[in-house]
N, C-alpha and C positions, 0 to 999 in steps of 0.2 A: 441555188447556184453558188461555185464555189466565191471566197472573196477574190484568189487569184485562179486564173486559168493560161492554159499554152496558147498562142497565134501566130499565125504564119508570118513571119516578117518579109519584108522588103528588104533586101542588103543591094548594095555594090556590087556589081559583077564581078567577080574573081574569080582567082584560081583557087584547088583547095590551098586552106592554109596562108595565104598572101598579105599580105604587107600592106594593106591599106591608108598608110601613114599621111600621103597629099591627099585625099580625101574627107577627111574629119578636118573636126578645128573643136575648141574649147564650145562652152554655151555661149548663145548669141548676147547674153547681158553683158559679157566681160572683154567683148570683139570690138576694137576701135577701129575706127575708118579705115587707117593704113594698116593694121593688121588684115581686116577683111582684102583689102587690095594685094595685102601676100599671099594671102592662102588662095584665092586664085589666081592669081601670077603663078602659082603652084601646079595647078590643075584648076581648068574649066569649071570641072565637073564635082568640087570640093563642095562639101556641100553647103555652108554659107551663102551658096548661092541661093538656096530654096531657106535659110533661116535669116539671113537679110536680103531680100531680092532688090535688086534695084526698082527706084520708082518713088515718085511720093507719097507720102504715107495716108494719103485722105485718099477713101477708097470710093468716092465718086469721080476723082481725077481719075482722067483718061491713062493707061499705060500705069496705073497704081503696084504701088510694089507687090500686095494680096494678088489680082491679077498676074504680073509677073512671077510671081511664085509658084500660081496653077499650072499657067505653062511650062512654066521649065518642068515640073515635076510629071506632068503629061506629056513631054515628051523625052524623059529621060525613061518613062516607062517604056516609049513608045521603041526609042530606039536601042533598046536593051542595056545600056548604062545600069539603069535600077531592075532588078526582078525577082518575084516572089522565091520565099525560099522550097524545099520541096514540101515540107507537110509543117500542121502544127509542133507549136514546142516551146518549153519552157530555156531559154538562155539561162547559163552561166557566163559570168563578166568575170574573170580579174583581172585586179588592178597592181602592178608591183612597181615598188621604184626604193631609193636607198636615203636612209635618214639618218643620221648622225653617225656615217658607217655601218648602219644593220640594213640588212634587207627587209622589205615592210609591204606587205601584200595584205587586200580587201577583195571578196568576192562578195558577188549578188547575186539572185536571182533576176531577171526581166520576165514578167509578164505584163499580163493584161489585168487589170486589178478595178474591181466595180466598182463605179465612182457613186461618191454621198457624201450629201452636206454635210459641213461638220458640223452641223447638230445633233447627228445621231452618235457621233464619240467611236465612229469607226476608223475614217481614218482625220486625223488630225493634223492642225497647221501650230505652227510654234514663233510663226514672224510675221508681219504685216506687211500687204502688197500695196504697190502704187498703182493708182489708176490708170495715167498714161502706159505703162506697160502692159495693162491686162488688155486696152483697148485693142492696143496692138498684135498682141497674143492672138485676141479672138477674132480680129478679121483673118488673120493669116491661115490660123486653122478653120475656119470658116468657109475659106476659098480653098484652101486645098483638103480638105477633110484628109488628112493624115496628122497623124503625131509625130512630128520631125525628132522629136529627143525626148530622152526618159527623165519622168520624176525622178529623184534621188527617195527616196524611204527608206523607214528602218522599220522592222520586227523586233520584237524581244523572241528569245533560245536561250536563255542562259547554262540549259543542257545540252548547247548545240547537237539536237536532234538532227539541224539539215545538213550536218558536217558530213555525215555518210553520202547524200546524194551530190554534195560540191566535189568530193572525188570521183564519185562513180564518172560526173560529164568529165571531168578533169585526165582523167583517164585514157582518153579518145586524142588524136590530134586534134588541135583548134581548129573552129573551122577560117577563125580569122585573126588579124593581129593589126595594133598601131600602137603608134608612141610619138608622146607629144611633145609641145617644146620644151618645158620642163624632164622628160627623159622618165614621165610615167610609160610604163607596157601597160596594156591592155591588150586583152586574150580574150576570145568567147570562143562558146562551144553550146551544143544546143540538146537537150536533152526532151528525147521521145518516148521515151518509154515510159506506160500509162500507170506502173507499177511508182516508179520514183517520181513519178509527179504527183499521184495521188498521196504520196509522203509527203511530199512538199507543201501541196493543199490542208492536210492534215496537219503540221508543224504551224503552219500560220494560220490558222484557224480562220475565225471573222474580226481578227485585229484585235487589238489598234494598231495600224499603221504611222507614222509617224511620218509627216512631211520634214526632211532636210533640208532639201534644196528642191527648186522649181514650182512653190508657190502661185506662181502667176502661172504656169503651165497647167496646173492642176485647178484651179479657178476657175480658168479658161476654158477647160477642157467641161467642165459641170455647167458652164452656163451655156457653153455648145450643146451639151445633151437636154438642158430643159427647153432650148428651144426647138431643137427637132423633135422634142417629145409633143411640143405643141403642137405643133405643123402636124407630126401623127396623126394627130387624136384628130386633127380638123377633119383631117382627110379619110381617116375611117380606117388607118390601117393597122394590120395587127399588131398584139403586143410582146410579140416574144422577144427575144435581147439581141434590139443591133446592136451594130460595132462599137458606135459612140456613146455607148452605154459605161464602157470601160476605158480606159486609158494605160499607157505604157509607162510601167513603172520599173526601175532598179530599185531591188530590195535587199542593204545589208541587217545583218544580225547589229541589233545596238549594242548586243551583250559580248561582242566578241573583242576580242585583245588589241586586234588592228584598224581598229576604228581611230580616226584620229580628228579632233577636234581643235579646229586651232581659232584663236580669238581675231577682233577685227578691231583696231585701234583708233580712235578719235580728233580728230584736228578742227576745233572751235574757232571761231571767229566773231567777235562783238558787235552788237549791233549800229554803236557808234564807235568813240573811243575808248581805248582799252584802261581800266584801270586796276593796275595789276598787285598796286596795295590790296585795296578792297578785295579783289578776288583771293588772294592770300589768307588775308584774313576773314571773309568769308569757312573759307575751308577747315581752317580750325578750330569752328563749332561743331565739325562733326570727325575728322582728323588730326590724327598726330602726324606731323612732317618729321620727317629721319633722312640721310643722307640717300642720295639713288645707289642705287645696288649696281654694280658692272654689269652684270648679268638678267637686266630684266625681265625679261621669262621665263626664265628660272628662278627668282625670288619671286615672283608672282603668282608660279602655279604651286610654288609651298607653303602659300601663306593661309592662316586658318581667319582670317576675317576678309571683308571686301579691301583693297587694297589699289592704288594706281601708282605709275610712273608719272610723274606729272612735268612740264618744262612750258614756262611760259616763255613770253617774245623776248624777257631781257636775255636769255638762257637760264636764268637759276630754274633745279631741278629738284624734285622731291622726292621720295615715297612717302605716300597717302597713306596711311592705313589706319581704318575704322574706331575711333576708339573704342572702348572695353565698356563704356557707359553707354553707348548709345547704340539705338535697338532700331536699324531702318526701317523693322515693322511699327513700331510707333512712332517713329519721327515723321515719315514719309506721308501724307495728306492722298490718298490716291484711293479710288476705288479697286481693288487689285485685293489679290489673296497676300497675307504673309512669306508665300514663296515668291512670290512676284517680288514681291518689296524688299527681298534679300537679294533677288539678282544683281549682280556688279552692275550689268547695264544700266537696270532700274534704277540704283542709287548714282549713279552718275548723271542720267537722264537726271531724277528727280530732287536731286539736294545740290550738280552746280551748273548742269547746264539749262536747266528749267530758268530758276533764281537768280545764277549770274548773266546766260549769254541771253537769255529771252527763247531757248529755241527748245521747241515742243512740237508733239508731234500733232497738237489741236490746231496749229499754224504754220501750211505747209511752206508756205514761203519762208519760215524762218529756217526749215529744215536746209535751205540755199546756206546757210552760214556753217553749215556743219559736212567734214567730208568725210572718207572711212580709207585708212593705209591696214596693209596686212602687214608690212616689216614692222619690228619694234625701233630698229634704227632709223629708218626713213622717216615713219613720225615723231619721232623727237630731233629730226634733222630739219623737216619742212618750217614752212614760211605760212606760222599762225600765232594767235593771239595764245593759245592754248593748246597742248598737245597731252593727249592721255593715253598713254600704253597699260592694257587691260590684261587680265588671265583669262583664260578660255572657260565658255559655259558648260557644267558640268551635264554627264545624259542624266543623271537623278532629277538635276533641277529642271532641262528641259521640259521631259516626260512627266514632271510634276504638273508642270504650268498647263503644256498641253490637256493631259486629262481633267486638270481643273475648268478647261473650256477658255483660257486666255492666251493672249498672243505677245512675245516681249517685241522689246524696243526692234524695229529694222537693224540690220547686221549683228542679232548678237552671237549669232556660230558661221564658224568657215570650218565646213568640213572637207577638208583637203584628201584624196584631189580630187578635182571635180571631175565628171561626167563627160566622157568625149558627144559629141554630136556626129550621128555620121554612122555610127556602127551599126546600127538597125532603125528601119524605120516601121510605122504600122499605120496599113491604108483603115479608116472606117468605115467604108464601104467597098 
């Protein structure tokens, strides 16, 4: 069987080509309360209602949001709101939107992509999930057996082979469109034809896949299939490949031009009080301090060693940067490969917020003192003991760490822009 395959999705009821812009919303990790309260203020029928349903979250409570979840989604089939689309098919997604004055577009494929642990180095993860969230994850897909949003994946093309079939669906009117509050489009189009899907299959081979985003999704989605594998087997029934065998993934090229990677920025906080001598000098056992650059992400993402913006509570600000003696593959005490050990996040984790704030990820309660801004200005505006503006994780280094079999610190890529929720969905049974 192939690694990816076409399925029949679930969409929104529309017209061809329509505008389903109140209907989506961002993924359900980055929806805060009142956001959720606007996007249905919006529309009913948005679909945060089936990726946070109301309800308490203990799924022996009566009226549990997993419960509320099945139903609404049961009867959004029932009363045609949601319905199958007409045959199998591999989707095409792009995504365009405007970045320092250029136009900047990402397409993917979505399919159905066979799930495996990642021990067999098929498809791979590159960050570490929290527990309370997968818990979550897996009742809801549990109760509704459908996959409400797609994993985020990359492939390597660096002959972009599938650049022929992203025109050929591209070609066709959409069959849908949205745009979100940031003023990303998204476009899909669905491609049947058994000729340019079997290209497709072919181009991505049996992987590696690369997980970007939705970690917990993809988790989730594997320890829902080992347990209906079990329940199977009990029961005596055949083994040919159900639904939840596979999961819905978006898959861009990592090799291509418009990928964009942007870093996630650190706001520390001490376990008691702050001593911000010490932590100074600390850091200049393993840093040279130099005046901040105006431009932080831009001296950042040119610098040839690991490097930070740094601003502590007094305001004085610094750039970090690694000095020329020291080799974070020997400095750093970790079980971890030498790519590990070079990662910015790595040595940030591991030489000052390990050592000075106490906060590691062996002690999840201290990860409480630690929070994550995307602006570069906002974290070094906010109200912490410590503020560090980082450069964005390279895909060399990612795709290194991964194939090595290891996972970095939490937050260390924001691959912008994320994944609407809402544009298609896939029943497992």
């Amino acid at each position: 069987m192939s690694l990816v395959r076409p399925f029949c999705a679930h969409v929104f009821r529309h017209a061809p080509g329509a505008d389903i812009s109140a209907l989506v919303a961002p993924p359900y990790d980055v929806i805060s309360p009142d956001q959720r309260e606007t996007l249905l203020a919006g529309s009913p029928h948005n679909v945060v209602a089936l990726e946070l349903p109301d309800g308490p979250l203990d799924p022996t409570a009566p009226d549990n949001r997993y419960e509320t979840g099945r139903a609404t989604w049961e009867s959004w089939c029932a009363d045609g709101t949601i319905a199958a689309d007409e045959s199998p098919a591999i989707y095409v997604l792009e995504q365009s939107w405007e970045r320092d004055g250029h136009h900047v577009r990402r397409r993917a494929f979505i399919a159905a992509v066979r799930l495996h642990p990642f021990a067999d180095g098929i498809v791979l993860p590159h960050e570490r999930t929290l527990p309370k969230a997968l818990s979550d994850r897996f009742e809801l897909l549990r109760s509704t057996r459908v996959n409400l949003s797609q994993v985020f994946g990359l492939f390597s093309d660096p002959a972009g082979q599938t650049d022929d079939a992203f025109d050929a669906a591209m070609a066709d009117a959409p069959l849908l469109s949205a745009t979100d509050a940031d003023g990303v489009a998204s476009r899909l189009w669905a491609i049947r034809d058994a000729a340019t899907i079997s290209a497709v299959q072919s181009a991505i081979g049996e992987g590696p896949i690369y997980i970007a985003d939705g970690h917990h999704r993809y988790t989730t989605a594997l320890a829902y299939r080992d347990e209906r594998r079990a329940r199977a087997e009990t029961l005596g029934m055949p083994a040919e490949e159900p639904g939840y065998d596979r999961v819905m993934m978006a898959l861009v090229n990592m090799d291509g031009p418009d990928l964009l990677v942007l870093p996630t920025h650190r706001l520390a906080r001490a376990e008691g009080a702050f001593d911000e001598g010490a932590f100074w000098a600390h850091l200049e056992r393993y840093f040279d301090l130099a005046e901040a650059p105006s431009t932080p992400d831009r001296s950042l993402a040119s610098a040839d060693r690991t490097s930070f913006v740094i601003r502590a509570r007094s305001g004085r600000t610094h750039l970090a940067t690694m000095r020329a003696d020291v080799d974070p593959a020997q400095v750093i005490d970790a079980e971890h490969s030498d790519e590990w050990k070079r990662l910015d996040v790595a040595v940030l984790q591991e030489l000052v917020l390990k050592p000075v704030f106490g906060i590691t990820t062996d002690e999840p309660a201290s990860l409480e003192r630690l929070s994550f801004v995307k602006d570069a200005g906002e974290a070094l505006a906010a109200d912490a003991d410590a503020a560090f503006v980082l450069a964005p994780t390279r895909m060399d280094q990612m795709r290194a760490v991964a194939l090595g079999g290891e996972t970095m610190p939490q937050k260390s890529t924001y691959f912008y822009p994320k994944l609407l929720s809402g544009l298609l969905f896939r029943a497992l049974d």
